[in-house]
N, C-alpha and C positions, 0 to 999 in steps of 0.2 A: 540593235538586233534586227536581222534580216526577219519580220513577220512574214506572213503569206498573203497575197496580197486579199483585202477582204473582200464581201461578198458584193459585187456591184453591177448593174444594170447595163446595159449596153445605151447608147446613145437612141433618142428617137425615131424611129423608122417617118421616112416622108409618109405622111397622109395619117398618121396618129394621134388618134381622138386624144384631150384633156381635158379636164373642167377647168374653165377660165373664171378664175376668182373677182377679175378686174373690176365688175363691175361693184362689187362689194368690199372694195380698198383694194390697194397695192398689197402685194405681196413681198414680204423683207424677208434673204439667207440669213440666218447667223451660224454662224463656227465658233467653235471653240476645240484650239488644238491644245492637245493638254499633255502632260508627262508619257502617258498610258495610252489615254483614249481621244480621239476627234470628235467631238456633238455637232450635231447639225439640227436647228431647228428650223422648220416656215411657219411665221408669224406672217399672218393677216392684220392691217391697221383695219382699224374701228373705231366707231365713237364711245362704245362700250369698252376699250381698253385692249381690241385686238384677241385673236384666236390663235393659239398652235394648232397648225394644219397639221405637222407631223413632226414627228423627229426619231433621229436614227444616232447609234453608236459605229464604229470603228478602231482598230487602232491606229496608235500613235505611231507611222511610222519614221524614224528618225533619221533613217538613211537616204530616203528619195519620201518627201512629206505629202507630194501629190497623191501617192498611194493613197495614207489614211484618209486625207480630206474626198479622193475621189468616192472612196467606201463609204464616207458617212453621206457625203451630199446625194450620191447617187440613189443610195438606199431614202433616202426623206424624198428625193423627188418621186421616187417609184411609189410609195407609201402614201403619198400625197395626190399623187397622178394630176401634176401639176407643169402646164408647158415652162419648161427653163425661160424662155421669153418674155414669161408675165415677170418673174423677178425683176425688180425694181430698185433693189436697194442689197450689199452683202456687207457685212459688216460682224468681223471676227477679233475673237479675244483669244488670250495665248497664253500659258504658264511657263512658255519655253523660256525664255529672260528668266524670267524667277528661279527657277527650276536651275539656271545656269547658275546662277550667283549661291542659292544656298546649298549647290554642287561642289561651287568651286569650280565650273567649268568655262570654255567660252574659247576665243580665240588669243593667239599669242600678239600683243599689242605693245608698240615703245610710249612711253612715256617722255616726252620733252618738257624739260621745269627750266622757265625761262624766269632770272631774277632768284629760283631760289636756292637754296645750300641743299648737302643731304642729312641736315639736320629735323627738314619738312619733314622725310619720307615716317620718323616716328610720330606723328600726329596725325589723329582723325583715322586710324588704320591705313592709312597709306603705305607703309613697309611692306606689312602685313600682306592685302591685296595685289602689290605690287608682285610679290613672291623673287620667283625667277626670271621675268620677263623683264628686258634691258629698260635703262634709262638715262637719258641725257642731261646735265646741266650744263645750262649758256647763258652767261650774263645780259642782264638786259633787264625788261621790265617798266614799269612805271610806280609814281609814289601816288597818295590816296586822292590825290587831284587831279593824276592821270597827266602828271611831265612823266617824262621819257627820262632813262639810265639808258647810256650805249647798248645797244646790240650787237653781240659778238656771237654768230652764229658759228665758230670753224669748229666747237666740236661735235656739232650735228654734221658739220660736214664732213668730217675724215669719218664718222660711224656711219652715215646714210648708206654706203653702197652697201654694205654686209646688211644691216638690215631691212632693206626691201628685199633679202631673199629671203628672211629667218620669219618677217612678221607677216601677219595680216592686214594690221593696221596701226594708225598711229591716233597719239591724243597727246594735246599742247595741251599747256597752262603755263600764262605769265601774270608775273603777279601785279595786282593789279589790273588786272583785263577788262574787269567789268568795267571802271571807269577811261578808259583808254584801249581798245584792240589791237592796237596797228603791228605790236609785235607777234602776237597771235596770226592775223592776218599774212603778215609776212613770210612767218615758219610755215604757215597751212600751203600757200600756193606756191612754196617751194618745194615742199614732199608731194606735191600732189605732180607738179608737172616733172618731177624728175624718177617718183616711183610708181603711177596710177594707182597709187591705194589708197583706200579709204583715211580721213583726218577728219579730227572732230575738234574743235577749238571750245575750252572753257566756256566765253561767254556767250555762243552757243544755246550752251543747257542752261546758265542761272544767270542772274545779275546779284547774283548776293556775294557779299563779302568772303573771306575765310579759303584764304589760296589752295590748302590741304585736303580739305573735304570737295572742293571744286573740282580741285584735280584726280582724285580719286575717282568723283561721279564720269567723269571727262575720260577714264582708263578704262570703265566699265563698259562706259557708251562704246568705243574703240574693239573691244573686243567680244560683244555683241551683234557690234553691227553684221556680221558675213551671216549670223543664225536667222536674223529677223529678214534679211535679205533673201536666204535661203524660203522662206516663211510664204514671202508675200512672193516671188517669182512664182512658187507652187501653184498658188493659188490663184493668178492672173492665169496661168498656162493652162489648168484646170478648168474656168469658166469659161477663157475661150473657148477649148474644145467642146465645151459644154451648150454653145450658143447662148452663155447668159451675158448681156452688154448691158451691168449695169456698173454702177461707184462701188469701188472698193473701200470701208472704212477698218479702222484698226479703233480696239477698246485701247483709251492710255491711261494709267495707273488710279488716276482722282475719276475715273467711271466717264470722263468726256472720249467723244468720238473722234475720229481725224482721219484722211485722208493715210492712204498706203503710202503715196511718194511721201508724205510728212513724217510717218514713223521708219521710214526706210532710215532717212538722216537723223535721225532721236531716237533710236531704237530704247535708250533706257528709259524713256518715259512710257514704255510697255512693261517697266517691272508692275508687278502689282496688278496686269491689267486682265486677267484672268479673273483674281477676287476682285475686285472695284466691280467686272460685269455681273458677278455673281450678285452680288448684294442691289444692283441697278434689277436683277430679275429677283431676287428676294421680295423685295417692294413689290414691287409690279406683281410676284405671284399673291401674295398674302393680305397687300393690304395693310402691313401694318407699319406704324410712322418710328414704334421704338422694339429694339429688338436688340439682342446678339448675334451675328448672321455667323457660323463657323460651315467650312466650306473643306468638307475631307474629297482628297483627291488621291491620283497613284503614289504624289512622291508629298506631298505636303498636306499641312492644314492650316488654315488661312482665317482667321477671325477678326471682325471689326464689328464696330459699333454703328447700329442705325439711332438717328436720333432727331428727332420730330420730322421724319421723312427723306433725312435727307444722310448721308454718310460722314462722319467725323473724319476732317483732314489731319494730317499729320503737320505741324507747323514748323518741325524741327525738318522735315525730309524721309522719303521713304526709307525704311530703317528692314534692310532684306539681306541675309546671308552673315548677320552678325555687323555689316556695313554701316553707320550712317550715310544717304548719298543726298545731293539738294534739290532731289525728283520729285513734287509736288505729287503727292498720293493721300487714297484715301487712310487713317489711323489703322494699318492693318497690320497684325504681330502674324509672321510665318512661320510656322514649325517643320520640324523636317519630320513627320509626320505623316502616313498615309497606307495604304492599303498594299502599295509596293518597297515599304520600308524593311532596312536591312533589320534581321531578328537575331539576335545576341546575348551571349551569357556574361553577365558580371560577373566574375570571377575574384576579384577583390574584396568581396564578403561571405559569410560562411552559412549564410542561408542564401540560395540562389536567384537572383532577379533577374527578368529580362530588360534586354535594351533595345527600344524601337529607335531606328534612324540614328541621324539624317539620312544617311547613303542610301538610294534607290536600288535595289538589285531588280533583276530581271525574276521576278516569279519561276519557280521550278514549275509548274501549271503551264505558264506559257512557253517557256523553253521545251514542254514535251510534247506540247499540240504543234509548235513549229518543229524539232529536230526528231520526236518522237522516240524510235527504241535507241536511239545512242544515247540517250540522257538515259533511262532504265537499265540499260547494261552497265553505266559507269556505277548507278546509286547503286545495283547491286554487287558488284563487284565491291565496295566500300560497306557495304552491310556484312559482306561474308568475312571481312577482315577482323583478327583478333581482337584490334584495339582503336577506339577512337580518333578522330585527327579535327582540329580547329577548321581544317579546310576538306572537312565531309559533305558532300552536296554543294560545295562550290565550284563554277566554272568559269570560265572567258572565253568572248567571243568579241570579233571588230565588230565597231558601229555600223561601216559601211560608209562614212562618211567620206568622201573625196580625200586621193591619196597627197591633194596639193597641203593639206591642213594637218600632215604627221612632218612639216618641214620643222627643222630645229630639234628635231630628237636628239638629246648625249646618244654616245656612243650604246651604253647599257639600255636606255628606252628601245631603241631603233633592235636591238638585238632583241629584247624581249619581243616586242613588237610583231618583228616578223614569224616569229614563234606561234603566235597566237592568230587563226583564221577565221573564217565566217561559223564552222563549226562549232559546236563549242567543246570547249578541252577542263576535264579534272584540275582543278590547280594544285591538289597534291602530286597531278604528274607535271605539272609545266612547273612549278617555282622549286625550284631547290635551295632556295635561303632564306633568311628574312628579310636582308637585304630586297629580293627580287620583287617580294611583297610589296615594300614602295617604292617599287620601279612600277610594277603594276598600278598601284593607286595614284601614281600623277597620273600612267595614261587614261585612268577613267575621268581623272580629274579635266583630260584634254577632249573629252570625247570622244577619246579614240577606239576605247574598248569599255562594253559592257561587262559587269561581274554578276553571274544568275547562284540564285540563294534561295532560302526559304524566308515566308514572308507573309505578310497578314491573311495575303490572300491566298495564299496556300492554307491555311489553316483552315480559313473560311471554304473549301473546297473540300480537304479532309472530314468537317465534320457535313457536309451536304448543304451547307447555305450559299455554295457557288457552284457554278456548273457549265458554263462559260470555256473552262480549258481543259486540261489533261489531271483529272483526279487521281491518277496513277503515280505520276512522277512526283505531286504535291505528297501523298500519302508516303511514299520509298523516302523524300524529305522530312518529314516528320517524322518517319522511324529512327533517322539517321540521328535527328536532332536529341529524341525522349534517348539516347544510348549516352547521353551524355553525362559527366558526374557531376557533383558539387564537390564544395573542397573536404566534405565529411566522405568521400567517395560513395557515395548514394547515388541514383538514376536521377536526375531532374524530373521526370514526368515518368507513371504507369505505363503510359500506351502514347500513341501516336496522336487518341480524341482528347486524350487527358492535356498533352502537349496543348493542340490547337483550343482547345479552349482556354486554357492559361495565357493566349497570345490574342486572342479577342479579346478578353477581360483587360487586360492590359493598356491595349488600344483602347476602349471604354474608359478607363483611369484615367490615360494620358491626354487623350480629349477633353474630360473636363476640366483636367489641369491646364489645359490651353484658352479654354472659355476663362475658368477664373482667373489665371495670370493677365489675360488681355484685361478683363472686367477691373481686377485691383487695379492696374497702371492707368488706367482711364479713370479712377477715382482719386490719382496723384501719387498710389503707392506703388514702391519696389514692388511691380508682380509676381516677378521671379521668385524672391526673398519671400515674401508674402507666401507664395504657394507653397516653397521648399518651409514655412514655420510648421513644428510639430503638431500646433493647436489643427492647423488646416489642413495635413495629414489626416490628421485623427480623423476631420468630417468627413475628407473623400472617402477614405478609407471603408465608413460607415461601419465603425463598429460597435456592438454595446459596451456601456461601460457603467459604472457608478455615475459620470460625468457622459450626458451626451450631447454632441456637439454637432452642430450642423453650419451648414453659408447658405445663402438662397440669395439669388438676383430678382434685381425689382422689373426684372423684364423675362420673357419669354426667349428663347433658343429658336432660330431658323437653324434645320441643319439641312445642309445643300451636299451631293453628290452622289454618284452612284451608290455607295455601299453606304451613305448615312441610313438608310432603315436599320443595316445591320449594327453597325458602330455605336449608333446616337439611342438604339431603345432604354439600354440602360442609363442614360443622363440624367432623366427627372431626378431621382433621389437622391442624386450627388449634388446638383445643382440648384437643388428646391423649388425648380418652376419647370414648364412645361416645355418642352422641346416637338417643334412642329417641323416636319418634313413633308413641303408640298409633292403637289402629282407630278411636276414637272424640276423637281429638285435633280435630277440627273442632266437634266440641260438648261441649269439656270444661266449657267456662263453666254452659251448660245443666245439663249431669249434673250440676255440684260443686253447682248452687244447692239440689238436692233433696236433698241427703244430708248436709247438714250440720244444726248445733245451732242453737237460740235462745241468746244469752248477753249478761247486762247486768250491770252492775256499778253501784256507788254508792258514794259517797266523801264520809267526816265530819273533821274535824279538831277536834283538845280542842287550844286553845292556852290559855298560863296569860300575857295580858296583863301583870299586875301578879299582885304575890307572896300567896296565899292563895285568886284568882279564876281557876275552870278554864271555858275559855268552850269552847260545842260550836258549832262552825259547818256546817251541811249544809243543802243547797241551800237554801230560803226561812229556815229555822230558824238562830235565834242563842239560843242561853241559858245563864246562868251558873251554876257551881255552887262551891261552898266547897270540895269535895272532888274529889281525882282519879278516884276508882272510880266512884262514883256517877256521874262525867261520861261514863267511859268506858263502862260499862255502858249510860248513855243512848244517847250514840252506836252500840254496837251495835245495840242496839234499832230506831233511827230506821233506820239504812243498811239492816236486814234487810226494815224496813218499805218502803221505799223501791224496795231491789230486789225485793221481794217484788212491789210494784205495775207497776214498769217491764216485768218479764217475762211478767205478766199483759198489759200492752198491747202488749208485743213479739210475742206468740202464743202461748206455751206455759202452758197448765194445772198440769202438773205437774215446778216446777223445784226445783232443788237449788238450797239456797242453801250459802255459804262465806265464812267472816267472816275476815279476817287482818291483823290489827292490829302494827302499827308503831311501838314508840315512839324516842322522841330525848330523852336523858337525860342529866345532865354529871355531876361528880361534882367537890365543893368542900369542902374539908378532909373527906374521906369521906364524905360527906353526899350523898345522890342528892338532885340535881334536876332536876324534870321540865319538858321545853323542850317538847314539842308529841308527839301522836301520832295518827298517821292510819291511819282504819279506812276498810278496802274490802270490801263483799260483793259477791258475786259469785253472782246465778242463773244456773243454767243445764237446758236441758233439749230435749226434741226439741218439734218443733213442734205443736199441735194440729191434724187434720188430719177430714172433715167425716165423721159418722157412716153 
């Protein structure tokens, strides 16, 4: 949605006083662009644990991102009255990835499966994600020793020329990669010099087994990459203008820091990297080692576990949009959940409930502080109308996004398509079918078009706990909505307050449905299952009975974001312990990006093929050796080297490296024999930040 651009500073005038903090630590930006909002915080380093200088809000804007970022930075330097110069270090988190995937958004990517059938594409969600965006199969490949199958690339080659016009980008997977590349390698720098687009190769992202879910992570990263690209160009362009010449870092999903050019080419290892900052500033604001940190935003809610200080990994793979992918993140379950969620009637039961999310709508609040009396004239024009419609207070408008990223429309998208302008439009005037309906929902699915609705935060407006946008067009929205029936033809709501408190309480429900479904699955249980049993209804629910039932965690609630004051007051009694929302809970994501570490790792395996040959496989490198020590020794060596390089381009000059080796050995008539061992280094260190 075209927002306006927000309230920002002009640049320094020559000869403009600042207070120069320098002598009192460096000065760190952090960012955090998020669904809705941009944060921007300045943190001052200490031995005391560092100060917020300032911080400021903005929005998200999703069609040219240097907007929002310019509104929120500019307003925290003004606030701060801090020369851009002393900045030292910028270092930004992001919920756009996330936000993408449990959208269902992102760019149009091929898939090339080298070695496998389309029997893969039903395993691991791979069909699934896959959706409507092409895919190749070319034999070839390697077996788990990493020999080579022929390579017969001709059906990439009679498909290449049509899809360098259709796609964005591409993502290989052959199988077997991780122990052998070279077909990987081969595919990549032949799409690359004959289409200049983006390719991301499997072993790349993982060295772990499991062709299916590799390749999936591998299609995600591909079609990612043009947003995260998008992301960090903004923002390089931004501080130029800005005279700030310091290191750009990006938060990556496990809460470690990394250089821009490193998450440019790994963009999916920024899923997650929003919450990972959050809970990095959770700590850091609170002090505390164990906790539930849940993190409500515009389009999601994001829970994980802290525990003795430090964040609970996910061991399986970041698990975002219903996906499992093999993106090393922190243990964090995403809800589609938040304060700009779509609001909806269940209609399939005969007392009426609502349904929050996934799908983000565009707030009827801020569609009216941007487009103003045309969004008033539609809602009342559908207010005077006899009878209700499913599509009351909805409308469409284009993202704004560049016209090169609507290539590959059917015939029917491309029609809709140009239907629908920067304006926004009644969709009871533009859709005339049901059909059209999901011609519509891919393009939002594509990021092509925004859909504006009523939505938490409208409610939260209506009754005066927001104030931030247009209370007029939220309220004309919740008249629309309370005209609604149930299946006993009754109004759903009294009044329009009646509504919007029905749709905060809800949001309060369904929050701490999301604390305790994370809580039970981190205790081994179905949490889903768990939350949906009646007994643990009963206790959200909090009702009396003969029988009264309650849950109560052995830890306390961080709640983190803007509208947690509003959302989280009611938690305690559902949750049986206390829920704390620091001062600085609106920009925890900002704060965690600057106080955290650079950290990469690298990973070798010695397998022994056949009896007497110890083979080292690490990333491009295969080599054989007669002996076990000599291999493993090698493999230390490589993986040291390896990490050694990666944390050099991650950001950091001065890292700690850490080698821990794994073996897998049997033992046959007392005889050790050696099956495989995998070595992992690990740099780590804090960021280099500018002299």
């Amino acid at each position: 949605m075209h927002a306006p651009n927000p309230p920002r500073s002009d640049p320094p005038a020559p000869g403009a006083t600042f207070h120069s903090p320098v002598s009192l630590g460096p000065v760190f930006l952090g960012i955090d662009t998020g669904g809705t909002y941009t944060d921007a915080a300045l943190w001052r380093d200490g031995a005391s644990g560092g100060t917020v200088l300032a911080k400021a809000k903005a929005l998200t804007t999703r069609h040219d991102l240097a907007v929002g970022i310019s509104g929120a930075v500019d307003a925290v330097l003004k606030n701060a009255a801090i020369d851009p110069a002393a900045i030292k270090l910028v270092s930004m988190s992001t919920t756009l990835a996330t936000n993408a995937l449990v959208e269902g958004q992102g760019g149009r990517a091929a898939l090339i499966m080298i070695g496998f059938g389309e029997a893969e594409l039903a395993r691991a969600g791979l069909g699934q994600a896959l959706a409507s965006d092409p895919v190749i199969f070319c034999p070839g490949g390697h077996d788990v020793h990493g020999n080579a199958t022929e390579l017969d690339l001709s059906p990439l080659e009679k498909a290449l020329p049509e899809l360098a016009e259709t796609v964005s980008g591409f993502a290989i997977c052959a199988c077997f990669a991780t122990r052998n590349p070279e077909h990987e390698l081969a595919v990549r720098d032949m799409i690359r010099a004959r289409t200049g687009l983006p390719v991301t190769a499997s072993h790349e992202l993982s060295a772990k087994l499991g062709g299916p879910r590799r390749a999936l992570t591998t299609l995600l990263n591909a079609r990612l990459i043009a947003m995260i690209d998008r992301l960090v160009e903004a923002t390089e362009g931004f501080l130029a203008a800005r005279n700030i010449d310091a290191p750009l870092m990006v938060v990556r999903g496990d809460g470690a820091l990394v250089s821009a050019s490193f998450a440019r080419q790994r963009p999916i290892e920024t899923i997650l990297s929003g919450p990972a900052a959050s809970i990095v500033g959770a700590r850091h604001m609170t002090g505390l080692d164990n906790a539930v940190v849940s993190d409500i935003g515009g389009t999601t809610t994001d829970v994980a576990v802290l525990d003795h200080g430090r964040p609970r990994l996910d061991p399986e793979g970041a698990m975002v949009g219903g996906f499992r992918t093999m993106v090393e993140a922190v243990a964090m379950r995403t809800f589609g959940l938040g304060g700009d969620s779509e609001v909806s009637l269940d209609e399939r039961v005969l007392v009426p409930r609502l349904k929050l999310g996934p799908r983000r709508l565009v707030p009827l609040a801020l569609a009216g502080m941007v487009h103003g009396k045309a969004i008033h004239a539609e809602l009342e024009r559908q207010l005077r109308a006899a009878h209700t419609s499913r599509l009351d207070g909805r409308f469409a408008l284009r993202t704004g996004v560049p016209e090169r990223l609507a290539a590959g429309l059917t015939r029917n998208e491309a029609r809709l398509y140009g239907e629908v302008g920067a304006e926004p439009r009644s969709l009871d005037l533009l859709l005339t079918s049901n059909a059209q309906g999901a011609t519509l929902n891919r393009l939002v699915a594509r990021g092509l078009v925004h859909v504006v609705g009523f939505t938490p935060s409208d409610a939260a407006h209506v009754l005066g706990k927001q104030a931030n946008w247009d209370n007029t067009a939220a309220r004309l929205g919740a008249e629309l909505f309370a005209r609604r029936r149930d299946a006993r033809g009754l109004l759903i709501a009294d009044s329009p307050e009646a509504l919007s408190e029905w749709v905060l309480q809800a949001v309060t429900r369904r929050s701490a449905e999301c604390v305790l479904e994370t809580s039970f699955a981190e205790d081994g249980l179905d949490g889903g299952a768990a939350v949906e049993h009646a007994l643990v209804q009963r206790a959200v629910e909090t009702r009396p009975g003969i029988v009264g039932l309650s849950v109560s965690l052995d830890r306390p609630v961080i709640g983190l974001g803007a509208s947690a004051p509003l959302h989280y007051a009611g938690l305690p009694p559902i949750i049986g312990n206390e829920c704390i929302v620091p001062a600085d809970a609106d920009v925890a994501n900002a704060l965690g990006a600057v106080v955290g570490q650079v950290r990469v790792t690298s990973e070798a395996l010695v397998s022994q093929p056949e009896e007497g040959v110890f083979r080292l496989s690490c990333g491009e490198v295969m080599v054989d050796f007669d002996e076990e020590e000599p291999a493993i020794a090698a493999a230390e060596k490589e993986v040291r080297a390896i990490a050694a390089a990666r944390a050099l381009e991650a950001g950091t000059d001065n890292a700690e490296i850490d080698v821990a080796t794994e073996f897998h050995v049997s033992t046959v008539e007392g005889r050790r024999m050696f099956v495989e061992a995998r070595i992992v280094a690990t740099a780590s260190g804090r960021p280099r930040i500018a002299a």
